[in-house]
C-alpha positions in Angstrom: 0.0 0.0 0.0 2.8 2.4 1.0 4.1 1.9 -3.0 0.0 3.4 -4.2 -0.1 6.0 -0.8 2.9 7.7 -1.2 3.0 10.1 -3.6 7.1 10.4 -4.0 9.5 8.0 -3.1 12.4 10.2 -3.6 14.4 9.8 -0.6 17.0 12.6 -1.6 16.9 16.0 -3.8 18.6 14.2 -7.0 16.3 11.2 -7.1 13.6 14.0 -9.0 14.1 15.2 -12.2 15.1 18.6 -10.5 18.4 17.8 -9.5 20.8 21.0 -8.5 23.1 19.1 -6.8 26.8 19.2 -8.2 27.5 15.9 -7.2 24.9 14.5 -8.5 27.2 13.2 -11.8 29.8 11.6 -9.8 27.2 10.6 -6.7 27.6 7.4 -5.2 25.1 7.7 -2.3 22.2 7.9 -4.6 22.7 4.3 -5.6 23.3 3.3 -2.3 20.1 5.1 -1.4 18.2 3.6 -3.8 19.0 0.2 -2.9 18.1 0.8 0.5 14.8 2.1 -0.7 14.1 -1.0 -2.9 14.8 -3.2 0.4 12.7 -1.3 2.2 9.9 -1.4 0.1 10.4 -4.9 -0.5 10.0 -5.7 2.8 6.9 -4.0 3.2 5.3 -5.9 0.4 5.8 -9.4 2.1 3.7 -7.8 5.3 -0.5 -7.6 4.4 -2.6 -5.5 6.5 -4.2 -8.2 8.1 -0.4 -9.2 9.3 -0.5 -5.8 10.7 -3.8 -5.6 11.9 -3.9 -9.5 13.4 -6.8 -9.8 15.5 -4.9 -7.0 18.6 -7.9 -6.4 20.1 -6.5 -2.6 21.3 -5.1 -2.2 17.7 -8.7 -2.7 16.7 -10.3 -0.6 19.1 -7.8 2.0 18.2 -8.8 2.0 14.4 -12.6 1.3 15.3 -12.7 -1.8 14.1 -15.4 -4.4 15.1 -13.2 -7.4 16.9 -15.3 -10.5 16.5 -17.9 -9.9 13.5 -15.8 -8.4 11.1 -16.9 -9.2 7.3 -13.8 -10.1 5.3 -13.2 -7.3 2.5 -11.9 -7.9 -0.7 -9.1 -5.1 -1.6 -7.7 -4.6 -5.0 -4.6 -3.3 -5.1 -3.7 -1.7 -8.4 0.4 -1.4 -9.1 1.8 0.9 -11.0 2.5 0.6 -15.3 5.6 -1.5 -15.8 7.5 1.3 -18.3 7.1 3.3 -14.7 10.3 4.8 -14.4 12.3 3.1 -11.4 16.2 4.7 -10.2 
């Protein structure tokens, strides 16, 4: 979800198309950066909501959720085109 919610991922300045950075050429962080962006979204999709979620009954009382008589919910998720550009 983070991947469709989040309207950027651009950790740093130079990620955008924007850059003014001088290093940004010769830049060996931004890789690094990326790659640790990647991870970290790749962890995220092997966690669903319901993972999240669980059945924590303060968890649910905190998002108003009904504990015990919950209807499951189907949820598309639509990802984004493949020509997407990715750094």
């Amino acid at each position: 979800m983070v991947r469709q919610l989040e309207p950027s991922h651009a950790l740093v300045e130079c990620f955008g198309t924007q850059s003014h950075c001088v290093l940004d050429p010769a830049c060996q962080l931004k890789g690094a950066l990326d790659s640790a962006l990647q991870a970290f979204l790749a962890a995220l999709d092997r966690v669903s909501l319901a993972d999240l979620v669980g059945s924590d009954a303060r968890l649910h009382a905190a998002l108003g959720l009904q504990a015990a008589a919950r209807a499951t919910v189907p949820i598309t998720i639509v990802h984004p085109p493949a020509d997407r550009e990715r750094r």
